[in-house]
Wavefront OBJ file of the C-alpha trace (Angstrom):
o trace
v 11.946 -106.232 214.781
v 13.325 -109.457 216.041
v 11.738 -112.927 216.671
v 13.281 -112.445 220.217
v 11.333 -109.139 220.194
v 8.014 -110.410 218.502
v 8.291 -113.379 221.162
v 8.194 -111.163 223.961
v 5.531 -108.866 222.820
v 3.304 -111.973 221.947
v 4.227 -113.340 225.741
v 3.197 -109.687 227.123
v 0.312 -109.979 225.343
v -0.940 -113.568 226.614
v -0.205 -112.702 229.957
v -2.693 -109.591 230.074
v -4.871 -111.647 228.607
v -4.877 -114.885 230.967
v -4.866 -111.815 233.828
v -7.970 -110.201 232.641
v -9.594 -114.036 232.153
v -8.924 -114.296 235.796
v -10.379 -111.194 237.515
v -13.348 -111.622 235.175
v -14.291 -114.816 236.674
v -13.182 -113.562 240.277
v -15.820 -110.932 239.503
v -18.631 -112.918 237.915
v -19.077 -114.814 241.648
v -20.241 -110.959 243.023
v -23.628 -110.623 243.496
v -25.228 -108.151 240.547
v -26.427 -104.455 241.616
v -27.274 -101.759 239.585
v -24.276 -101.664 237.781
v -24.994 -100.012 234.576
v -22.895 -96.734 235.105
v -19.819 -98.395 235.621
v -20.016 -100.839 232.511
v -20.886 -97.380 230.431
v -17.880 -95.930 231.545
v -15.346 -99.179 231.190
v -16.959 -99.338 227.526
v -16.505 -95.884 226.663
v -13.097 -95.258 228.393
v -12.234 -98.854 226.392
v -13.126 -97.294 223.215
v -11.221 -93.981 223.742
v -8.232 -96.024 224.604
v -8.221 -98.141 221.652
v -8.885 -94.486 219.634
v -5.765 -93.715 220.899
v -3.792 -96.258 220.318
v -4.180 -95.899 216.419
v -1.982 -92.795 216.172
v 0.432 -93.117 218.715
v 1.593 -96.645 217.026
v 1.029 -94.705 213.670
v 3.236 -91.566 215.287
v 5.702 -94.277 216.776
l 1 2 3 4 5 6 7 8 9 10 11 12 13 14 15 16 17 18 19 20 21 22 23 24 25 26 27 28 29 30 31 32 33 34 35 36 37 38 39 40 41 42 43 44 45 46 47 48 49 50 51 52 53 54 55 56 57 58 59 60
């Protein structure tokens, strides 16, 4: 791979991270309800993600 390659991936990767910075602050102003389902299922659907992730770079 490329420094021109590795640069972009490194941008891509800042950028999704400044863009998840920002909706979690846009959502830390809501007012809290009983939200324990939903962060369950954003941890969980997190972890199978990442799970995945592991072979298809290893397959790639």
């Amino acid at each position: 791979m490329t420094i021109r390659g590795l640069r972009a991936i490194g941008a891509l990767i800042i950028s999704t991270a400044m863009t998840g910075a920002a909706w979690a602050q846009a959502t830390a102003a809501a007012p809290a309800a009983d939200q324990s389902g939903n962060i369950a299922w954003a941890l969980i659907s997190t972890v199978l993600v990442l799970m995945m992730c592991f072979p298809g770079l290893a397959l790639f």
